[in-house]
Biopython code that builds the backbone (N, CA, C, O; Angstrom):
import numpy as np
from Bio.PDB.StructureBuilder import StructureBuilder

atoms = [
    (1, "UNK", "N", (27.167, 7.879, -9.954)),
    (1, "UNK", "CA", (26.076, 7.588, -9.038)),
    (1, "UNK", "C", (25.142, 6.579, -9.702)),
    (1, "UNK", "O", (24.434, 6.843, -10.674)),
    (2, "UNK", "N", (25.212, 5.341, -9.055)),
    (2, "UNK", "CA", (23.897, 4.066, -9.643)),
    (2, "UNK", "C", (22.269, 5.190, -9.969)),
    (2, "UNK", "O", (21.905, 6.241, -9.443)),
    (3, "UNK", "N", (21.606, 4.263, -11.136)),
    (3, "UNK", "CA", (20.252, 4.686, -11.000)),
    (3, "UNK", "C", (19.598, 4.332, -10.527)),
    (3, "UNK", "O", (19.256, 3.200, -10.870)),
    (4, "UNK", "N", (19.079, 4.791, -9.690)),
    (4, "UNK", "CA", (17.742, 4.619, -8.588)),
    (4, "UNK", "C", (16.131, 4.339, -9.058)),
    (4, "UNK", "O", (15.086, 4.249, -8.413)),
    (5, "UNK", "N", (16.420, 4.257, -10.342)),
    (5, "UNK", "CA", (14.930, 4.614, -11.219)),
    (5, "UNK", "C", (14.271, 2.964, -10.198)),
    (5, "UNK", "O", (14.905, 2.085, -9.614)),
    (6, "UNK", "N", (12.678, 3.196, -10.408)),
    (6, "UNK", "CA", (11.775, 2.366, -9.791)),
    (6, "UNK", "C", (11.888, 1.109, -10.916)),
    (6, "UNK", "O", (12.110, 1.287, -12.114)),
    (7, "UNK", "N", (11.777, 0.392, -10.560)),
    (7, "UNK", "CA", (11.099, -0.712, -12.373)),
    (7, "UNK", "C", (10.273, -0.294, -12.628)),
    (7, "UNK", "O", (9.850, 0.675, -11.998)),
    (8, "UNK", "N", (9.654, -0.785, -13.634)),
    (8, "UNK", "CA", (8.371, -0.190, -14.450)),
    (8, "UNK", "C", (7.833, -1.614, -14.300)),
    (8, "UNK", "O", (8.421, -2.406, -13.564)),
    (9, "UNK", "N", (6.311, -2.099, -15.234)),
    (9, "UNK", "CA", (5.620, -2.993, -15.699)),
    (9, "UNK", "C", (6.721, -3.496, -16.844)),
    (9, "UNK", "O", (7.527, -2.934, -17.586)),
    (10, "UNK", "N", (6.270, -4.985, -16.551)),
    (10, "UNK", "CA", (6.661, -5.879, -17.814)),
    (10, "UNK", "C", (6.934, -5.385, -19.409)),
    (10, "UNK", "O", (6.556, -4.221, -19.532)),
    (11, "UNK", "N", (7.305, -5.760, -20.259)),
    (11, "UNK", "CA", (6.944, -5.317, -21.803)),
    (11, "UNK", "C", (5.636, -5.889, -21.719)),
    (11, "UNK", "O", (5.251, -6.942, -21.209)),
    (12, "UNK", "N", (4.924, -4.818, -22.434)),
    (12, "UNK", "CA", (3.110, -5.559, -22.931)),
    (12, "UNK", "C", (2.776, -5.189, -22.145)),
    (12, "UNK", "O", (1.843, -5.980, -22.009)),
    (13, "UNK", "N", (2.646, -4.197, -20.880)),
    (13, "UNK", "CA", (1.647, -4.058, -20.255)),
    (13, "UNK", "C", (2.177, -2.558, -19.577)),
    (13, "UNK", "O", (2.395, -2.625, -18.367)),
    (14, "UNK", "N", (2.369, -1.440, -20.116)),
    (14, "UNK", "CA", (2.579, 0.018, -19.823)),
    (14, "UNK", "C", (1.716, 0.558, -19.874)),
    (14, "UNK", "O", (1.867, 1.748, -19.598)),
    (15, "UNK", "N", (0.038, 0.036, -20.300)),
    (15, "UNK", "CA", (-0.834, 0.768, -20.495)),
    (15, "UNK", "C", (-1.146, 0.742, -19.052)),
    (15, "UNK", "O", (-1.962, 1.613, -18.754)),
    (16, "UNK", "N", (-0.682, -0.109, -17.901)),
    (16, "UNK", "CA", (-1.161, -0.318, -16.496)),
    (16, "UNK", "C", (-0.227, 0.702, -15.539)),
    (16, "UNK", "O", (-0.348, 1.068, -14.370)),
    (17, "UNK", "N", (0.732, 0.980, -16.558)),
    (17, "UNK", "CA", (1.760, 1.905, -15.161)),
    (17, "UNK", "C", (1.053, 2.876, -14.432)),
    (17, "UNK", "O", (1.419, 3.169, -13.294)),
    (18, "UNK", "N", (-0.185, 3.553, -15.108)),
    (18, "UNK", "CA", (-0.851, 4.657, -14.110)),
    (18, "UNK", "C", (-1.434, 4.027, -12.798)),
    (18, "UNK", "O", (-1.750, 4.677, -11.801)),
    (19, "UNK", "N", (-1.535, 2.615, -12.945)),
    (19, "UNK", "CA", (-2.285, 2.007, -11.922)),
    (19, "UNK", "C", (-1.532, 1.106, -11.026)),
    (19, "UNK", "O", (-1.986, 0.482, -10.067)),
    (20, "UNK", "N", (0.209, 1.129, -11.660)),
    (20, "UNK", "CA", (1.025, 0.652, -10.833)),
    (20, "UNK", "C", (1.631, 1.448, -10.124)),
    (20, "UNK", "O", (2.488, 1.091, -9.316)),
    (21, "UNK", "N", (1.244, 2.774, -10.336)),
    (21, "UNK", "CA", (2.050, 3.603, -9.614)),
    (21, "UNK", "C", (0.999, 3.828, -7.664)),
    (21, "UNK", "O", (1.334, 3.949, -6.486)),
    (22, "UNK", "N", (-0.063, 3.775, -8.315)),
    (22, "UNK", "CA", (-0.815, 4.009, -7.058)),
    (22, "UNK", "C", (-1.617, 2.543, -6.097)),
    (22, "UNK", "O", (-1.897, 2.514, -4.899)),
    (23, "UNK", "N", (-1.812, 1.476, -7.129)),
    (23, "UNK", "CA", (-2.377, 0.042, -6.660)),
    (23, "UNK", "C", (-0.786, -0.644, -6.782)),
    (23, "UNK", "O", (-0.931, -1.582, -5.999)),
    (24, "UNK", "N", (0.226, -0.722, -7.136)),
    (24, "UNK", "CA", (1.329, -1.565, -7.475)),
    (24, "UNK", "C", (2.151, -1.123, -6.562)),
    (24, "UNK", "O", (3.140, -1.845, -6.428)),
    (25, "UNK", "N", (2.096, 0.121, -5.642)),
    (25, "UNK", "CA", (3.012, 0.457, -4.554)),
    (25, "UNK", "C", (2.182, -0.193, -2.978)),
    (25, "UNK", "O", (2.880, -0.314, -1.972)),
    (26, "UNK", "N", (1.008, -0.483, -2.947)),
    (26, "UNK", "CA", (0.183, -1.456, -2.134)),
    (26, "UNK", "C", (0.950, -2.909, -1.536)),
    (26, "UNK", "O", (0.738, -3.841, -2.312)),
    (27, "UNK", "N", (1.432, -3.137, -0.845)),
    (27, "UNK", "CA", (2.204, -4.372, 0.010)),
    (27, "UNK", "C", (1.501, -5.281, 0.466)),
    (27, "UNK", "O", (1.750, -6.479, 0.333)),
    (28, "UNK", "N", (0.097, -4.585, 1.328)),
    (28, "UNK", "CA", (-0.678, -5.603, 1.755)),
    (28, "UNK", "C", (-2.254, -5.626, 1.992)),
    (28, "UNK", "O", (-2.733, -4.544, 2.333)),
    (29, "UNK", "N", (-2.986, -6.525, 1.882)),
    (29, "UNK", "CA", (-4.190, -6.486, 1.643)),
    (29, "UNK", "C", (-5.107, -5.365, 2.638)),
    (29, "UNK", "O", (-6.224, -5.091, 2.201)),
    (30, "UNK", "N", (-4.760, -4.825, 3.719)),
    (30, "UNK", "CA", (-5.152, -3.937, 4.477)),
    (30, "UNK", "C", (-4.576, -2.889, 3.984)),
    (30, "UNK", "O", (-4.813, -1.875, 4.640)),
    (31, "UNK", "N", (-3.872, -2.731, 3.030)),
    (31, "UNK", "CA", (-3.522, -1.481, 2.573)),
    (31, "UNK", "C", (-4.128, -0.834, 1.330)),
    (31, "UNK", "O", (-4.032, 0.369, 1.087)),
    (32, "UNK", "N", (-4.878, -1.891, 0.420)),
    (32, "UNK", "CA", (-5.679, -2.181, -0.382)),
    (32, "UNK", "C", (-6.633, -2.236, 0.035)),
    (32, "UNK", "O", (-7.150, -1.416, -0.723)),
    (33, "UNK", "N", (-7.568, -2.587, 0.787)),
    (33, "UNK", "CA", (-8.853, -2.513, 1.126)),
    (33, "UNK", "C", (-9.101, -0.868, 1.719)),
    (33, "UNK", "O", (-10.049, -0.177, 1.347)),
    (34, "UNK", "N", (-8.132, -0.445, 2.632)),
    (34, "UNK", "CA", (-8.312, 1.094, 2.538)),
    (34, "UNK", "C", (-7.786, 2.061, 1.614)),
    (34, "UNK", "O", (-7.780, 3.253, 1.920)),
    (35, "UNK", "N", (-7.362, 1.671, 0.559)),
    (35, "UNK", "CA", (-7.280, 2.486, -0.623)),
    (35, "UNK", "C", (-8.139, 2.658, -1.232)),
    (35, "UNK", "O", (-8.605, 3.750, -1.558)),
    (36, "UNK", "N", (-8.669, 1.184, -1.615)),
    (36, "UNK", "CA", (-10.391, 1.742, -2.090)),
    (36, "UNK", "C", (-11.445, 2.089, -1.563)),
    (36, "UNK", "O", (-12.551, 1.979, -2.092)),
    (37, "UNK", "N", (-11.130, 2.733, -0.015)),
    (37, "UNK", "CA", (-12.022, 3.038, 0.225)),
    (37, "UNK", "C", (-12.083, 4.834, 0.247)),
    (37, "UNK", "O", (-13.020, 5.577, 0.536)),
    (38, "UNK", "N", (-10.250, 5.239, -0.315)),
    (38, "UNK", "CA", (-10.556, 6.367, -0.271)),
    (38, "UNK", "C", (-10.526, 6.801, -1.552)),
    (38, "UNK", "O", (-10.070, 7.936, -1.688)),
    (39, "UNK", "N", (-10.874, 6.239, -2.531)),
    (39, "UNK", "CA", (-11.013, 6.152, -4.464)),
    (39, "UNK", "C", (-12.157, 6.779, -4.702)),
    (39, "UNK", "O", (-12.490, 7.459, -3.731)),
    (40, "UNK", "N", (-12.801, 6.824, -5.479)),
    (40, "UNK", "CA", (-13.943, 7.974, -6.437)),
    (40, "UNK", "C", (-14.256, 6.422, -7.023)),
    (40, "UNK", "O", (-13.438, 5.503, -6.977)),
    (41, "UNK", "N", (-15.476, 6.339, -7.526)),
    (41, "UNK", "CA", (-15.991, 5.410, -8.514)),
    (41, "UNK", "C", (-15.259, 5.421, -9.854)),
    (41, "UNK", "O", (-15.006, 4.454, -10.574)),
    (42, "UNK", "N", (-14.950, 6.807, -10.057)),
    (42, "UNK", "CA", (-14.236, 6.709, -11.554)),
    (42, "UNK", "C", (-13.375, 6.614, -11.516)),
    (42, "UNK", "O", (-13.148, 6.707, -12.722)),
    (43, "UNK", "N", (-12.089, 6.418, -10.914)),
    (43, "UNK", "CA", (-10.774, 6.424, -10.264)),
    (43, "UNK", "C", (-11.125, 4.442, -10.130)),
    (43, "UNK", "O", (-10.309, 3.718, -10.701)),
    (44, "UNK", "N", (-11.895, 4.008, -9.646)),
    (44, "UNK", "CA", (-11.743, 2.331, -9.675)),
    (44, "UNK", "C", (-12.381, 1.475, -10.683)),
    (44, "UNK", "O", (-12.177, 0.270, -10.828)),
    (45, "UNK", "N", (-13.521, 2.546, -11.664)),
    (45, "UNK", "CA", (-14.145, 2.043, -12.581)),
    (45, "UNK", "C", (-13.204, 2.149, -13.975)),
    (45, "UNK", "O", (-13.481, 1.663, -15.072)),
    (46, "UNK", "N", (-11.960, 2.963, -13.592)),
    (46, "UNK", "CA", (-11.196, 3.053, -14.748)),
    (46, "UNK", "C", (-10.048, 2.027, -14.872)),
    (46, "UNK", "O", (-9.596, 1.583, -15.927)),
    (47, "UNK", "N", (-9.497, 1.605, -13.128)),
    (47, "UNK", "CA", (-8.174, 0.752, -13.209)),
    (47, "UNK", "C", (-9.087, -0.736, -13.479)),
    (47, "UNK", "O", (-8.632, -1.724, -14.056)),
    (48, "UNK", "N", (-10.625, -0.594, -12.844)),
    (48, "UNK", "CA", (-11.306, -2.486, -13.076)),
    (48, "UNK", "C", (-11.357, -2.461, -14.958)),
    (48, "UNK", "O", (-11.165, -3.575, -15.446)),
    (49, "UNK", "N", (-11.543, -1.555, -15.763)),
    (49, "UNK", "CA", (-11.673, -1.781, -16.754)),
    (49, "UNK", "C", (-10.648, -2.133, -17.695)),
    (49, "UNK", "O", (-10.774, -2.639, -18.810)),
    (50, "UNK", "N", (-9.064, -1.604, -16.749)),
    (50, "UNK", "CA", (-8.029, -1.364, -17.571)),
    (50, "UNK", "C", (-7.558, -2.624, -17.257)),
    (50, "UNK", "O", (-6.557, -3.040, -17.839)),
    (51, "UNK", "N", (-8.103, -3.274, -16.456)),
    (51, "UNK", "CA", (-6.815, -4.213, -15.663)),
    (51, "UNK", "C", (-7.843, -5.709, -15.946)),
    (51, "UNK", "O", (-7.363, -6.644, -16.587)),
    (52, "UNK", "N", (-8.872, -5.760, -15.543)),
    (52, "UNK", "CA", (-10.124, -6.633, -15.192)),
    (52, "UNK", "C", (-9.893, -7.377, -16.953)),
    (52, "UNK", "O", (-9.274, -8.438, -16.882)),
    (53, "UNK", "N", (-10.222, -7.042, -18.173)),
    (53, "UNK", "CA", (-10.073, -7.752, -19.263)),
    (53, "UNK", "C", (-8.735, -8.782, -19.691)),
    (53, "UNK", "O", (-8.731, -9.831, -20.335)),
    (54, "UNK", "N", (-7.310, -7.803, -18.871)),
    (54, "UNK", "CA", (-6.574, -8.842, -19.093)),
    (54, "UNK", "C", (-5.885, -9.534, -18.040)),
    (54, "UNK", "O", (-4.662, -9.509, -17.900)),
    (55, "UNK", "N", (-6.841, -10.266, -17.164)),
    (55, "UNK", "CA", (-6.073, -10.771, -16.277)),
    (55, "UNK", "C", (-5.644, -12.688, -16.827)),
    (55, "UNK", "O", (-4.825, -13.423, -16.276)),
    (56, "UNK", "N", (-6.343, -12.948, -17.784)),
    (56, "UNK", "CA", (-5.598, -14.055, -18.325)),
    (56, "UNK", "C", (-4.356, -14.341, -18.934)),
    (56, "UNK", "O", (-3.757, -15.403, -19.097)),
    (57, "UNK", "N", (-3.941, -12.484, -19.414)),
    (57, "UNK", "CA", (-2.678, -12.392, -20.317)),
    (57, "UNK", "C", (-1.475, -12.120, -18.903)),
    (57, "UNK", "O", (-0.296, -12.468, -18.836)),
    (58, "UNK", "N", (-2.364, -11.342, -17.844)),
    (58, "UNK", "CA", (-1.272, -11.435, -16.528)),
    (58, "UNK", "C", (-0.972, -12.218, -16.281)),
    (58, "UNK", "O", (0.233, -12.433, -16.409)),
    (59, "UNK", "N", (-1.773, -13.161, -15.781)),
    (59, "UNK", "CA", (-1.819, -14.508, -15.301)),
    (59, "UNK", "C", (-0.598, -15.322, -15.846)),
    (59, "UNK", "O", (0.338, -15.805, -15.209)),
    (60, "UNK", "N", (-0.849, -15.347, -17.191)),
    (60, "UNK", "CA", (-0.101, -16.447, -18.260)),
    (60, "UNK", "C", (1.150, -15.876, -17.831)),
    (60, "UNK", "O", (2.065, -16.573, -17.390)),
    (61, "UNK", "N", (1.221, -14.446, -17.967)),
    (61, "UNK", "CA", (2.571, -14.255, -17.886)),
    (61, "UNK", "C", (3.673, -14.157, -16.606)),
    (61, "UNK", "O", (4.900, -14.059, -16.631)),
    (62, "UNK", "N", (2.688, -14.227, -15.437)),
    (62, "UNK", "CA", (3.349, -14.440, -14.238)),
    (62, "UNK", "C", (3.328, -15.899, -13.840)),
    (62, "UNK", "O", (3.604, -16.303, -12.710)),
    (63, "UNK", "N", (2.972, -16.664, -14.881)),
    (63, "UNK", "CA", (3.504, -18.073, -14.365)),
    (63, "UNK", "C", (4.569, -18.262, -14.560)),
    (63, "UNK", "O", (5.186, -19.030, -13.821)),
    (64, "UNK", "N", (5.118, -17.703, -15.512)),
    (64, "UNK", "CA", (6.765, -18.565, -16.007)),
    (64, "UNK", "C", (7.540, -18.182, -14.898)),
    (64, "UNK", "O", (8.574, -18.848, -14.857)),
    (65, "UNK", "N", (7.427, -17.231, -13.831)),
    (65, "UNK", "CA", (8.092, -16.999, -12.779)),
    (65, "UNK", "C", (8.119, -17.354, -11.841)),
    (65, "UNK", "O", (7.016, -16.961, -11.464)),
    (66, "UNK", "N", (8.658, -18.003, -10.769)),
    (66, "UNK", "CA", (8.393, -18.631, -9.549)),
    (66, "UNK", "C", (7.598, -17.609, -8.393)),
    (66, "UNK", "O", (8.042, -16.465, -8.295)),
    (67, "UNK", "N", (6.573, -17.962, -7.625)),
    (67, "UNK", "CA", (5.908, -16.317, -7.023)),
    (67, "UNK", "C", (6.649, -16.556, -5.945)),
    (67, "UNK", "O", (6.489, -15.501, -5.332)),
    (68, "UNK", "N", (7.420, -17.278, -5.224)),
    (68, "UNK", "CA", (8.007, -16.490, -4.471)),
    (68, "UNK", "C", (9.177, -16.049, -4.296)),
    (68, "UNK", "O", (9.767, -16.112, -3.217)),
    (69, "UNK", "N", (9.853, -15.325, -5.830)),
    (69, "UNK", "CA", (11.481, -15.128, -6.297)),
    (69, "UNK", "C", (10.447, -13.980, -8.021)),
    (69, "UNK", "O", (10.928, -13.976, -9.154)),
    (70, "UNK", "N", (9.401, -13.385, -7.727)),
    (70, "UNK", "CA", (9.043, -12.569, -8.926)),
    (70, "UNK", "C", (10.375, -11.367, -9.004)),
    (70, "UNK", "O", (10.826, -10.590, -8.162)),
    (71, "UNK", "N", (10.711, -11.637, -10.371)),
    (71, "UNK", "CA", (11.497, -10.274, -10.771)),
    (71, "UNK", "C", (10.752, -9.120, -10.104)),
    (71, "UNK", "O", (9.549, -9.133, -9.840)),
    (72, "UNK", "N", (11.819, -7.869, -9.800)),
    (72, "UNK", "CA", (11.167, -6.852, -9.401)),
    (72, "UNK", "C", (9.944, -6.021, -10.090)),
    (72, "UNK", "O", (9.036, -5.407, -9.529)),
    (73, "UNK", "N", (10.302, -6.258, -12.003)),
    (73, "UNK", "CA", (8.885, -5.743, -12.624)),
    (73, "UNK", "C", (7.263, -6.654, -12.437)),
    (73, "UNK", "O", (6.153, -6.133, -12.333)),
    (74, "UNK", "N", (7.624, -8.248, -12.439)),
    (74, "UNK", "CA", (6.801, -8.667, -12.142)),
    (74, "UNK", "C", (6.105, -8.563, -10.652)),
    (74, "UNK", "O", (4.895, -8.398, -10.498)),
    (75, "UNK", "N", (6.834, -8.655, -9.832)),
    (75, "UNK", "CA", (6.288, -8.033, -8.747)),
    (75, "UNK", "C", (4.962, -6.799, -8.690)),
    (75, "UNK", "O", (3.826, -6.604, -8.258)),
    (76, "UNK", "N", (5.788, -6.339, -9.271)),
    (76, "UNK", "CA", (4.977, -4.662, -9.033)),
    (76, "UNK", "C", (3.244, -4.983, -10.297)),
    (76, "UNK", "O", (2.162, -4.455, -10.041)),
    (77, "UNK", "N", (3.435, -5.743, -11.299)),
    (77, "UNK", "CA", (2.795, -5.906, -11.907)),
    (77, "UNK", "C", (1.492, -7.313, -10.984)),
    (77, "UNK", "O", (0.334, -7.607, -11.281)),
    (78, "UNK", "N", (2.279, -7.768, -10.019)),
    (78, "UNK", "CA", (1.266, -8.767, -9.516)),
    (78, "UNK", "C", (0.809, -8.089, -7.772)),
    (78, "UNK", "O", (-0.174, -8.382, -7.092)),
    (79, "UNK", "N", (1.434, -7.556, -7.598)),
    (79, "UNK", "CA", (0.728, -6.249, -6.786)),
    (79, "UNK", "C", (-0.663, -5.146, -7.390)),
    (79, "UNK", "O", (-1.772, -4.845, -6.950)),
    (80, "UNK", "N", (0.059, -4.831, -8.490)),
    (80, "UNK", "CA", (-0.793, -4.102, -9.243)),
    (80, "UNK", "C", (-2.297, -4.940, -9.540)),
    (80, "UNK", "O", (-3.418, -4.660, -9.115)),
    (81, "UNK", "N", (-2.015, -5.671, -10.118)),
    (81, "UNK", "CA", (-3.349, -6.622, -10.010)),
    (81, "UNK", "C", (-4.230, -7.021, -8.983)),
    (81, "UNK", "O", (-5.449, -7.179, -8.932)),
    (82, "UNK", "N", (-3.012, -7.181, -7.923)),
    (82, "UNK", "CA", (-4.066, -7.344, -6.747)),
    (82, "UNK", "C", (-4.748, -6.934, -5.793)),
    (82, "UNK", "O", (-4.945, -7.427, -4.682)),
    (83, "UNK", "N", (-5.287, -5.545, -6.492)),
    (83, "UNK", "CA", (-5.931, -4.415, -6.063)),
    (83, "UNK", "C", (-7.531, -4.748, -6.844)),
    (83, "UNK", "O", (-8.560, -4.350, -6.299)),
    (84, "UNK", "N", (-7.559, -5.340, -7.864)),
    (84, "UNK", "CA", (-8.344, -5.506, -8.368)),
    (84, "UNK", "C", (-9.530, -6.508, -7.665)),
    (84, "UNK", "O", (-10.657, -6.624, -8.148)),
    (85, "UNK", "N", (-9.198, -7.014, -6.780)),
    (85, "UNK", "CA", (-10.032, -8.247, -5.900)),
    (85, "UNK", "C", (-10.719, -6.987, -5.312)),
    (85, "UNK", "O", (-11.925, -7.232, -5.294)),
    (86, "UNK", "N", (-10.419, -5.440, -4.704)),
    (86, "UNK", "CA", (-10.701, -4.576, -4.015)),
    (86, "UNK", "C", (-11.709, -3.756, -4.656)),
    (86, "UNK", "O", (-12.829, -3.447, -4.251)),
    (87, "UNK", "N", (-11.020, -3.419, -5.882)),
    (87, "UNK", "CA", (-12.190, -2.614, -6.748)),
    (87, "UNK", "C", (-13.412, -3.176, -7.223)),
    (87, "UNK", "O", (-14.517, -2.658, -7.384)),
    (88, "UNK", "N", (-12.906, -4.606, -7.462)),
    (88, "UNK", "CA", (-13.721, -5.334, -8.051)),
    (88, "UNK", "C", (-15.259, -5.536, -7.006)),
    (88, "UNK", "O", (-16.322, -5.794, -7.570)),
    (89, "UNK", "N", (-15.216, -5.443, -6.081)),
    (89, "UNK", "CA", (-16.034, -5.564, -4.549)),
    (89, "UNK", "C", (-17.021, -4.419, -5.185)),
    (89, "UNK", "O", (-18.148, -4.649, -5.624)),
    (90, "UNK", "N", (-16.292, -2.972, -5.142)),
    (90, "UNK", "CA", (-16.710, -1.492, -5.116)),
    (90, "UNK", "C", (-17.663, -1.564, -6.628)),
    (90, "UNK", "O", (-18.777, -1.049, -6.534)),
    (91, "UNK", "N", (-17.397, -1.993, -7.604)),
    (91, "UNK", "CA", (-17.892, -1.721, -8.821)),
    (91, "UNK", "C", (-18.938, -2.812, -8.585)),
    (91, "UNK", "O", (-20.071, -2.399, -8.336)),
    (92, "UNK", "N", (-18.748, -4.140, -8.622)),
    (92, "UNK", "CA", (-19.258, -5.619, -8.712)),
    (92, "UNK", "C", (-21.048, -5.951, -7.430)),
    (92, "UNK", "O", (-22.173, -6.448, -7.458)),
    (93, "UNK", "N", (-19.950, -5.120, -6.404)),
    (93, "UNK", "CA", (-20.976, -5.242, -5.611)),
    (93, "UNK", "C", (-21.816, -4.115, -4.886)),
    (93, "UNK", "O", (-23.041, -4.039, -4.792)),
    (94, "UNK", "N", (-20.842, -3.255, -4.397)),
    (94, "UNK", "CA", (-21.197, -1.989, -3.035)),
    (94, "UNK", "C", (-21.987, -1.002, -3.979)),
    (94, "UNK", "O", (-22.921, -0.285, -3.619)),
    (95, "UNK", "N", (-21.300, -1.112, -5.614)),
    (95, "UNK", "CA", (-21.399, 0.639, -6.364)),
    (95, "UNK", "C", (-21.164, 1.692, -5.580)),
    (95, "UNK", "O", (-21.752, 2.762, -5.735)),
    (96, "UNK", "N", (-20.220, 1.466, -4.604)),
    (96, "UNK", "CA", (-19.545, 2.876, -4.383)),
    (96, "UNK", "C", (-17.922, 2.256, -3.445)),
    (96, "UNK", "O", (-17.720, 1.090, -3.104)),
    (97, "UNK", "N", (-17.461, 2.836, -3.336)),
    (97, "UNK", "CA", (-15.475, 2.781, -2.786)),
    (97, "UNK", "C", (-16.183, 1.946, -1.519)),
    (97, "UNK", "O", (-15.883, 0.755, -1.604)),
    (98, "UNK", "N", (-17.283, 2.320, -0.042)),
    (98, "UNK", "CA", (-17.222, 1.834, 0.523)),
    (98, "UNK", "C", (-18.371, 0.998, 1.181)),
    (98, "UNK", "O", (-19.534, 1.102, 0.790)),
    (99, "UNK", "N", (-17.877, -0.088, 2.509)),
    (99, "UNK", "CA", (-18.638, -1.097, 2.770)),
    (99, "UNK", "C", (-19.730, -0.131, 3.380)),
    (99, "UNK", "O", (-19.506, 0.715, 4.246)),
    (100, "UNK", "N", (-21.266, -0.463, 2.631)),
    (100, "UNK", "CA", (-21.826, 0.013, 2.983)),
    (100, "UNK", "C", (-22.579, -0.135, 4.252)),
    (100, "UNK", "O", (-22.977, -1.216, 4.685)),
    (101, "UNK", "N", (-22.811, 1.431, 5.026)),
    (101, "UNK", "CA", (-23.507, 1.051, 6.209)),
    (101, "UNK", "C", (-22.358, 1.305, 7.390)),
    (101, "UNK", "O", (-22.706, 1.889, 8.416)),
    (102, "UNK", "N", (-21.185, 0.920, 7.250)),
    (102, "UNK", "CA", (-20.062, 0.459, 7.573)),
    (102, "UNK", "C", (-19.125, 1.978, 8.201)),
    (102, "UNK", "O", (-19.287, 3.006, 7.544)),
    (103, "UNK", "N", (-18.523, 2.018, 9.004)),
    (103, "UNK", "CA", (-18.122, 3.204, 9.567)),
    (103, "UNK", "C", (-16.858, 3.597, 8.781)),
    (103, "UNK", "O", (-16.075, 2.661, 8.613)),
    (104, "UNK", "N", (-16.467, 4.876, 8.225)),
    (104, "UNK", "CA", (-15.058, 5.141, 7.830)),
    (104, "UNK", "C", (-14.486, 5.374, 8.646)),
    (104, "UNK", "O", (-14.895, 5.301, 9.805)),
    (105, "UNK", "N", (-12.954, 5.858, 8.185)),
    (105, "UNK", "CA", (-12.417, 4.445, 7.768)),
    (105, "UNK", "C", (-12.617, 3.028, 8.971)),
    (105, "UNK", "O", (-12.694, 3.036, 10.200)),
    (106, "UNK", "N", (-12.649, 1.988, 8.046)),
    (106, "UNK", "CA", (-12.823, 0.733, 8.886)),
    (106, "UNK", "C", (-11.829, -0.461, 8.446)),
    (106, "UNK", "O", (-11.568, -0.745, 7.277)),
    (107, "UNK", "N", (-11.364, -1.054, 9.500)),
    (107, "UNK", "CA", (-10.288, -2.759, 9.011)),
    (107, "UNK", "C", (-11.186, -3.601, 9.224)),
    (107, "UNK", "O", (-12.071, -3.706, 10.074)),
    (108, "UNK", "N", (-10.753, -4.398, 8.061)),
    (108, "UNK", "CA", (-11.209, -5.952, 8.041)),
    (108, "UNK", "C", (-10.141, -6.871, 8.402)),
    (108, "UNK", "O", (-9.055, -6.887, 7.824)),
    (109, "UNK", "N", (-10.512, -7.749, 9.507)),
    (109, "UNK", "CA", (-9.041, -8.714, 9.953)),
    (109, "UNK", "C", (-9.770, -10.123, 9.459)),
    (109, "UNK", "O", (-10.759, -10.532, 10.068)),
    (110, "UNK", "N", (-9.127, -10.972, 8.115)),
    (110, "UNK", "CA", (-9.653, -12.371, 7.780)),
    (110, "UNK", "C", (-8.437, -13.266, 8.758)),
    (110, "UNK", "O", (-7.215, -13.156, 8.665)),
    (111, "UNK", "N", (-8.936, -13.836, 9.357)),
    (111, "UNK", "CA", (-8.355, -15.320, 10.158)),
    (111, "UNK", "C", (-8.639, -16.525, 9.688)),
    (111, "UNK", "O", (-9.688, -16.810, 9.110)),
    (112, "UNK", "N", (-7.984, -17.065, 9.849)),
    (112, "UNK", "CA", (-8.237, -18.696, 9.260)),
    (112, "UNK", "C", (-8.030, -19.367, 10.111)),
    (112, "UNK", "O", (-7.024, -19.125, 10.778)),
    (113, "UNK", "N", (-8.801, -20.397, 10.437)),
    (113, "UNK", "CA", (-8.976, -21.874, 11.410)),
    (113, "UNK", "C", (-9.204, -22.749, 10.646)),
    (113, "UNK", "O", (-10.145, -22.829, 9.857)),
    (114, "UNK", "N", (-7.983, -23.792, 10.901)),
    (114, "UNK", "CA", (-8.572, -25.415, 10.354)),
    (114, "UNK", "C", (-8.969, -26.144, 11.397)),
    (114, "UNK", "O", (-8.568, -26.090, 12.559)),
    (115, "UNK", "N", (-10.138, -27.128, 10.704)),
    (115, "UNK", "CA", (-10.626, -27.305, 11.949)),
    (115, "UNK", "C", (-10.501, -28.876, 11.848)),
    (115, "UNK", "O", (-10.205, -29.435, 10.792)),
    (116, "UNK", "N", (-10.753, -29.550, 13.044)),
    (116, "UNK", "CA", (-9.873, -30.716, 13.128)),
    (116, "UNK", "C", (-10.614, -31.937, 13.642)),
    (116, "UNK", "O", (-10.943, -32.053, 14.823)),
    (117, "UNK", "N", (-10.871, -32.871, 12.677)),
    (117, "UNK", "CA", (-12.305, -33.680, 12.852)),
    (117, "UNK", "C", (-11.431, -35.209, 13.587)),
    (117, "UNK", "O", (-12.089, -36.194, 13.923)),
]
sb = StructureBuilder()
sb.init_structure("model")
sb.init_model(0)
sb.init_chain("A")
sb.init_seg("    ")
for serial, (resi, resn, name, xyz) in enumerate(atoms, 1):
    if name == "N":
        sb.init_residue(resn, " ", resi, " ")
    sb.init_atom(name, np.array(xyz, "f"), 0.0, 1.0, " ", f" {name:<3s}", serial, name[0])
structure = sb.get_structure()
């Protein structure tokens, strides 16, 4: 019987698997924006601290890969990260998981228009 095991994170970066398991299984930005909104402060003040210092060493290291052909570990590792635009809101700005004022749970829909002179 094949192994079914998940990938893990890259080499150099297992200290993030606790946060790939729950921000790195995230697909899409509406799925992330209501994740943190159902997080604890210490639950997002722990993955912005774990994750937030090395995003230059991520970075570096998800360039050598083409983003739209990422190995399956890199994947999960640039998912994982990009939860951090989310927390980063909650810690950076709100100090708490949600938009304040703001009704739970709530979607945000961003649209884009170019506009045409």
């Amino acid at each position: 019987m094949p192994n079914s095991v998940a990938p893990g994170l890259p080499k150099g970066f297992e200290a993030l698997e606790p946060f790939a398991h729950t921000w790195g299984s995230l697909h899409s930005q509406e799925e992330r924006y209501l994740f943190r909104q159902d997080n604890s402060m210490q639950q997002l003040k722990a993955y912005y601290d774990a994750t937030a210092p090395r995003l230059d060493e991520i970075f570096t290291h998800l360039e050598q890969f083409p983003m739209d052909d990422l190995p399956e570990s890199e994947a999960l590792l640039y998912r994982t990260v990009l939860g951090l635009t989310e927390a980063a809101m909650a810690i950076e700005v709100f100090n708490q998981p949600r938009v304040p004022y703001a009704p739970y749970p709530h979607k945000m829909a961003i649209e884009w228009n170019e506009l045409k002179g």
